[in-house]
N, C-alpha and C positions, 0 to 999 in steps of 0.2 A: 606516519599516515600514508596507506598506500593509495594509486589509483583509482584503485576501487571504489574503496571507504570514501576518497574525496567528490568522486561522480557521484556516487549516491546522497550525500550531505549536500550537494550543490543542486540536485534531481530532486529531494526533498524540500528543500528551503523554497526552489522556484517556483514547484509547483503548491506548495504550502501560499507564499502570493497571492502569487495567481486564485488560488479558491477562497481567501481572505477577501481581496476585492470581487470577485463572484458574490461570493456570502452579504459582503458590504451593500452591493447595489443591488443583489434580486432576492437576498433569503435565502435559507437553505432549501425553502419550498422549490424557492424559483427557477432554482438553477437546471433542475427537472422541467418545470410543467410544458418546457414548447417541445419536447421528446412526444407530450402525450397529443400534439394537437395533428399529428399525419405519420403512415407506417411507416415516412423514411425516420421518423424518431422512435418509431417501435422498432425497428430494425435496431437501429444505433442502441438504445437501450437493452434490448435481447442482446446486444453483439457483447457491451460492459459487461450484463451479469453473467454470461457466458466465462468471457475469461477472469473476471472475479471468480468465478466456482470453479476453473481448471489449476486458478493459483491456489486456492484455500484448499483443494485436495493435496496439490505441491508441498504448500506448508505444511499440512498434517503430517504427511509422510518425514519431509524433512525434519520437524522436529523431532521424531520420534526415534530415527536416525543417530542424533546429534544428543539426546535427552532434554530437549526444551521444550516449554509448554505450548504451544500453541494457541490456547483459548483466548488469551487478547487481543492477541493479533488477527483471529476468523471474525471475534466483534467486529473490532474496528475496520476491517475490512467489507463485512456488511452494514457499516453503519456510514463509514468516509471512504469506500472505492479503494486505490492504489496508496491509500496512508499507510493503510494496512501490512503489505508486504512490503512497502518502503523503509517504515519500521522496523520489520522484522527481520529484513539484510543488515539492515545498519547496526540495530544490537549484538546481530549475530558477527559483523565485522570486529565489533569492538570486544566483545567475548572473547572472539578470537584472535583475537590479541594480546590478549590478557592472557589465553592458557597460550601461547607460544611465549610471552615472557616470565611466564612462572616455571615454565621446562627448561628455562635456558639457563 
C-alpha cells in the first residue's frame, strides 16, 4: 500500500466519523439547516456546491480517460459531498494496483 492509497483510507475513515456523529446528533437535515439561516451560510453552501460541480466535471473527464464509470460516484457525490470523490480515488488506487500487478 502506498502513500497515497493510505492518506486517502485514513481521509476517508476520519471524515466518514466525523459525519456519522453529525448525522447521530443533528440528522441529515440538520447538518445543513444553520447554512440556510444568514448569507455567510449561503456563501459557505454556494462555495461546497461550487467545488462539488468543479470535481464531478474532474471525474467525468477522468473516467472517461481511464474507461470507468463515473455514474456512482456524481450520485454519491450529489447526495454525500466529498464521499463522493473519496471513493473514487480510492477504487481508482486499488484498480490500480491490481493492473500494475497483473503486468508484472
Amino acid at each position: 500500500m502506498n502513500l497515497n492509497t493510505l492518506l486517502l483510507l485514513v481521509l476517508f475513515a476520519a471524515f466518514g466519523a466525523l459525519s456519522l456523529v453529525a448525522i447521530a446528533e443533528h440528522g441529515y437535515v440538520g447538518i445543513f439547516i444553520h447554512l440556510f439561516q444568514n448569507t455567510a451560510g449561503w456563501q459557505a453552501l454556494a462555495d461546497l456546491g461550487i467545488a462539488c460541480l468543479l470535481i464531478m466535471v474532474w471525474m467525468v473527464g477522468d473516467a472517461r480517460r481511464s474507461g470507468r464509470n463515473a455514474w456512482p460516484y456524481l450520485l454519491l457525490t450529489a447526495a454525500a459531498g466529498s464521499f463522493g470523490p473519496l471513493l473514487y480515488l480510492l477504487v481508482g488506487q486499488f484498480s490500480g494496483a491490481k493492473a500494475r500487478h497483473a503486468l508484472a
